[in-house]
N, C-alpha and C positions, 0 to 999 in steps of 0.2 A: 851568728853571734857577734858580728863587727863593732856593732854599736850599741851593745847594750853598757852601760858605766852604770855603778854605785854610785848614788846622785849626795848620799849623806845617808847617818842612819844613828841609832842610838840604842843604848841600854838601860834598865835599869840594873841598881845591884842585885846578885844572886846570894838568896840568903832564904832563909826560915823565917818565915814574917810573923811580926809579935804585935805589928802596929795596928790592928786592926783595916789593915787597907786589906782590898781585893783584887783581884787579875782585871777588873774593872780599871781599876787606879792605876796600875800599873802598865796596861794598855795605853792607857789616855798620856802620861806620862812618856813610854819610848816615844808614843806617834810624832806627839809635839816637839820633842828633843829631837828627834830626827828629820822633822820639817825644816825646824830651825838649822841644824846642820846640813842640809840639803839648797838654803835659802828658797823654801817655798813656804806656800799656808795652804790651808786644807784645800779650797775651791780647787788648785791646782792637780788634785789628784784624780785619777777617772779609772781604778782601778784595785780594789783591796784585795790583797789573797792573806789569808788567816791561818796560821798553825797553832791547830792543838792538837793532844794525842788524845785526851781520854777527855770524855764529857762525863764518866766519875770524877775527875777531878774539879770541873769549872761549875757541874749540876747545869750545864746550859745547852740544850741541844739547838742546830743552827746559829753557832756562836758569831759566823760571820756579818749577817744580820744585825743581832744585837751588838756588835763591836763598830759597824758603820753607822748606828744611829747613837752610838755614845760618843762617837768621834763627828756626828753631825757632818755625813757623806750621806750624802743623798743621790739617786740616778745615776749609780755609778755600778759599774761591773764585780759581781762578789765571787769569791772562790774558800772554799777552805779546804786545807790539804793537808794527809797524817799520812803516816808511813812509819811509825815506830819512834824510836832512837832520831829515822831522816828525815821526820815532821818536818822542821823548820827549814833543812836543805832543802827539800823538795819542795817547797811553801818558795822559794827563792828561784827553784829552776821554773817552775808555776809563771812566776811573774815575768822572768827574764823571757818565757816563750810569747807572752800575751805582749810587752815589747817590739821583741823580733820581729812577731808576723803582724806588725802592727796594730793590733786588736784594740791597748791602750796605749797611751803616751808615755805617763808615769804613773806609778807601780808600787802603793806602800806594801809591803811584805811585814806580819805585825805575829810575830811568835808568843806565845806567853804557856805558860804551865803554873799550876795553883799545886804542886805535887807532894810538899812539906808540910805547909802546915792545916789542911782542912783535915785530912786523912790519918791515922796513926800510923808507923813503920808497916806493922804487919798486914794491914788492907792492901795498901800501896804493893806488896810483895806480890800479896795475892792479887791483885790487878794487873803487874808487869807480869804473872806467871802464863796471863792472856794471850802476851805477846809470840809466845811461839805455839804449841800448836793447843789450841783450848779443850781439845777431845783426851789428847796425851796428857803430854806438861800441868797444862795449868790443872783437868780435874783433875791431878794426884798432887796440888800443888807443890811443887818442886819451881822454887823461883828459880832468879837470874843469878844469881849467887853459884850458886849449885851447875847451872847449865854453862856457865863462862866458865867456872874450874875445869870441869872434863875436856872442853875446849883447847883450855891451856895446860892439861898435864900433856894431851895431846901432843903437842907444841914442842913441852919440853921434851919429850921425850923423842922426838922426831931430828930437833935440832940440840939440845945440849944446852937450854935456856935452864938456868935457875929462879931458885925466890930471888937468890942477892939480886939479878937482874931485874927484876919484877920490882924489888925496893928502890932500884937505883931511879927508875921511872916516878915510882908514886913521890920521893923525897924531891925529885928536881922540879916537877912539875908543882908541886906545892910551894915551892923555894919561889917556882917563877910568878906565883899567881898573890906575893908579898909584895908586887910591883905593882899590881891590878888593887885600885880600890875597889872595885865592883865585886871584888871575888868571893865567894861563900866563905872557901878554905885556905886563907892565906898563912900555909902553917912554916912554921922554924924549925921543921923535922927532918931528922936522918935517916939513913939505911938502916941503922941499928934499931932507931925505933919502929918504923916502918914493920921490920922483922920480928918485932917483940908486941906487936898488938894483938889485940886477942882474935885467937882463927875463925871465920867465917866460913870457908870452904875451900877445903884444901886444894892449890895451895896458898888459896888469897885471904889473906888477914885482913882486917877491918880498914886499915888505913890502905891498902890496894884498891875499896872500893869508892866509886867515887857518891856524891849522896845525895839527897834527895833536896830538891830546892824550888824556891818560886822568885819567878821572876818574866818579866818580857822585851823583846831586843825588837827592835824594826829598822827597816831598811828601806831605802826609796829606789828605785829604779827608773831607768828613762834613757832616751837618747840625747847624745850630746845639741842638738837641734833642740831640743825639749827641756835639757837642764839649762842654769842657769850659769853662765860661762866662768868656769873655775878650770885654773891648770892643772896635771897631774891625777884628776880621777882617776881610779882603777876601771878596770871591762872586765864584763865575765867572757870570757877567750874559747873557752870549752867546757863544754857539760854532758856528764854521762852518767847510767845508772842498772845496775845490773844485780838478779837476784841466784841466790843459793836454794837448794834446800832447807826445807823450813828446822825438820830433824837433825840434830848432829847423827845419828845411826842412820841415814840414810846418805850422809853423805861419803865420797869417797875417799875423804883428806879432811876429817872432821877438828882438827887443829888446826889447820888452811883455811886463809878468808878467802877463797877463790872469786868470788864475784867482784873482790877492790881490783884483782888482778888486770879479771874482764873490764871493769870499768876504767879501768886505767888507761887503756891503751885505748880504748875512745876517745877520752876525755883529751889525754895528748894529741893526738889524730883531728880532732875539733880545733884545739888550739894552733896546731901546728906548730910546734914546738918540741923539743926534745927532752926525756925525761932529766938530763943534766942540767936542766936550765932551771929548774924547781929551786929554789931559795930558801923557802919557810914553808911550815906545815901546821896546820889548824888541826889536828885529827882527833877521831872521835874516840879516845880513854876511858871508855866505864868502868874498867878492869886496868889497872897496870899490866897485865899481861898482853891483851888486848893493841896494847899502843903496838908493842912488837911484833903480835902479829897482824897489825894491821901494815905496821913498816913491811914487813917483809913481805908482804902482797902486793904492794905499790911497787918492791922492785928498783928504788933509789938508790940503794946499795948493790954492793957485792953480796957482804953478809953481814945480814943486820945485828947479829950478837955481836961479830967483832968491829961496826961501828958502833954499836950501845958504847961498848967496854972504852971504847978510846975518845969517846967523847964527841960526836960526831952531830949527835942531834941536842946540844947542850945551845945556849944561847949567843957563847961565844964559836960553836962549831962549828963544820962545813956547811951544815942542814938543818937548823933551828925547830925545834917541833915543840908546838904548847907551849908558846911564849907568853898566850893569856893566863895559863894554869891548864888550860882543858877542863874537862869534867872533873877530875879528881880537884882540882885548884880552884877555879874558876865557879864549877857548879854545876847544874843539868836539870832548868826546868827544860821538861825535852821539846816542847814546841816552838822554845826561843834558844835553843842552843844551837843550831843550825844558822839559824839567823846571826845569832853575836859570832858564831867563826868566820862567816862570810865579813862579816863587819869588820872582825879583828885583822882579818886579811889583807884587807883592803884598803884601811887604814895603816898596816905595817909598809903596804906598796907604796903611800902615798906620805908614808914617815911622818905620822902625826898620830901614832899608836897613842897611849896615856900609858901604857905601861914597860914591862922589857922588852927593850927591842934590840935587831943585831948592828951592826957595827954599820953597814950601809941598807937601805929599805932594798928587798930583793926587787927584780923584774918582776917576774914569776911565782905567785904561792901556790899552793895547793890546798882545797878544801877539803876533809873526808870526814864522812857520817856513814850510818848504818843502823837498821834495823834489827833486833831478834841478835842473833850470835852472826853479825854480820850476812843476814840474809836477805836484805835488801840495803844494797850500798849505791850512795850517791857523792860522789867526786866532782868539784868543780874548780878550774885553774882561773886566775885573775893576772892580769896584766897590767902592767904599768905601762905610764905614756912612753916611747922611745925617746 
């Protein structure tokens, strides 16, 4: 992974679209914004990998296909890639391997999710209920709602985590994503309210969850031989990906994201870097509770409550985490949320964010995503030029 760099890449805004455009539009739109940020045009590209999650949402099967003849790619190498929640990560590590082993040069990576407004709330529930096991879970529909809580009482109850904790997450992350034009939910909310919204499942309230959105983020990939000679690009440094138990009753520490764990210490190991060296974090918040434990399986701390409490992963803190907003702030159509953290990252490396950023661009971010109740998790670290 020496030379694999984020060549340029782009977003559109995450939102519930009322304008009558479609994931068509919104495609066509990152690609070009991302070309142009990359300084290339189309002919340039010899390689598409595509993330969606559900073909309920787009109604389009072989999207990858029909996404290279709208973008007018022709004889060029197709991939599409889903994985849950890791869609769009994995949609990224897809391209970053087709790179490496030479396969292509450059590399658009093109996320998009239609997941707000074609669907009503309740379909969409009953479609995520798919994601974990469809025999169990989804026929007795028991969504994600329900399956993250027991997760997270889990959690608390293991370690001593509260809701006020759970608020402190949803209100900051909201706070940060008032920076982010792009962002679905860039709210002026507190703890207090946070805690005063109405219950969804106990113990997450409506404002813990993060919501349903459309939108599409792409990325370009390439080697520096290949891109178009710009200083300070980010490299993807190390990539790893490791799965859980699909059942929270089947597993052994069903509060525990144990697979970020696993994947973590490859993804370091790839890089070659040390987990101290980590700067900023992109991670994957569906749940306010979720962020904590996903910190706490990645291991960057001592103990992630008493960095919660002291402010640690704040934007002014030692460890900046969801400085786009994340899910909760930012958004989560899921095909292209993998895609904008890799972007967000990458651009925080190369200090030309558009939104909150920390006081100096770190070396080092960290990417994390995840499927299911984090049962397929993909981690990717990015580096800045020395």
């Amino acid at each position: 992974m020496s030379d694999v760099l984020i060549g340029g890449g782009a977003m559109t805004a995450f939102n519930r679209r009322k304008d009558g455009s479609s994931w068509r539009d919104w495609c066509l739109e990152a690609f070009h914004s991302a070309l142009d940020d990359a300084g290339l045009v189309s002919c340039d590209i010899d390689a598409l990998v595509v993330a969606s999650e559900s073909d309920f949402f787009s109604l389009q099967l072989n999207p990858a296909a029909l996404i290279a003849d709208e973008l007018g790619l022709q004889g060029i190498r197709l991939l599409r890639a889903e994985g849950g929640g890791a869609t769009g990560h994995l949609a990224v590590q897809a391209g970053a391997a087709l790179v490496a082993s030479g396969q292509a040069r450059r590399v658009a990576v093109l996320g998009f999710e239609a997941s707000a407004a074609h669907l009503d709330g309740a379909s969409v529930g009953a479609l995520y209920s798919l994601s974990y096991d469809a025999w169990s879970e989804g026929a007795l529909g028991i969504g994600s709602a329900s399956i993250y809580a027991l997760s997270a009482l889990a959690f608390m109850q293991e370690t001593g985590a509260t809701a006020q904790d759970f608020a402190r997450v949803a209100a900051r992350n909201r706070q940060n994503a008032r920076q982010n034009h792009l962002a679905h939910l860039p709210l002026d909310v507190s703890e207090a309210e946070v805690l005063a919204s109405p219950l969804v499942s106990a113990p997450y309230r409506r404002l813990d969850c993060s919501p349903l959105s459309d939108g599409a983020a792409c990325v370009i990939l390439g080697s520096g031989a290949d891109l178009p000679q710009r200083s300070g690009r980010a490299r993807l440094a190390g990539m790893a990906v490791a799965n859980d138990r699909v059942r929270l009753g089947d597993r052994a520490a069903p509060g525990r994201f144990v697979a970020k764990t696993v994947a973590m210490r490859a993804a370091l190991a790839q890089a070659g870097c040390a987990s101290d060296a980590i700067g900023l974090i992109e991670l994957y918040d569906s749940f306010s509770g979720a962020q904590l434990q996903a910190l706490d399986a990645l291991g960057l701390t001592d103990n992630v409550l008493t960095a919660e409490r002291d402010g640690c992963f704040a934007a002014d803190g030692a460890l900046p985490v969801n400085l786009s907003g994340g899910l909760l702030g930012q958004g989560a159509p899921v095909g292209a949320t993998g895609v904008a953290q890799i972007l967000a990252a990458a651009q925080q490396i190369e200090g030309r964010y558009h939104g909150c950023r920390p006081a100096q661009p770190p070396r080092f971010a960290l990417v994390d995503t995840h499927g299911g109740i984090a049962t397929l998790c993909a981690l990717s670290i990015l580096e800045g030029s020395v």
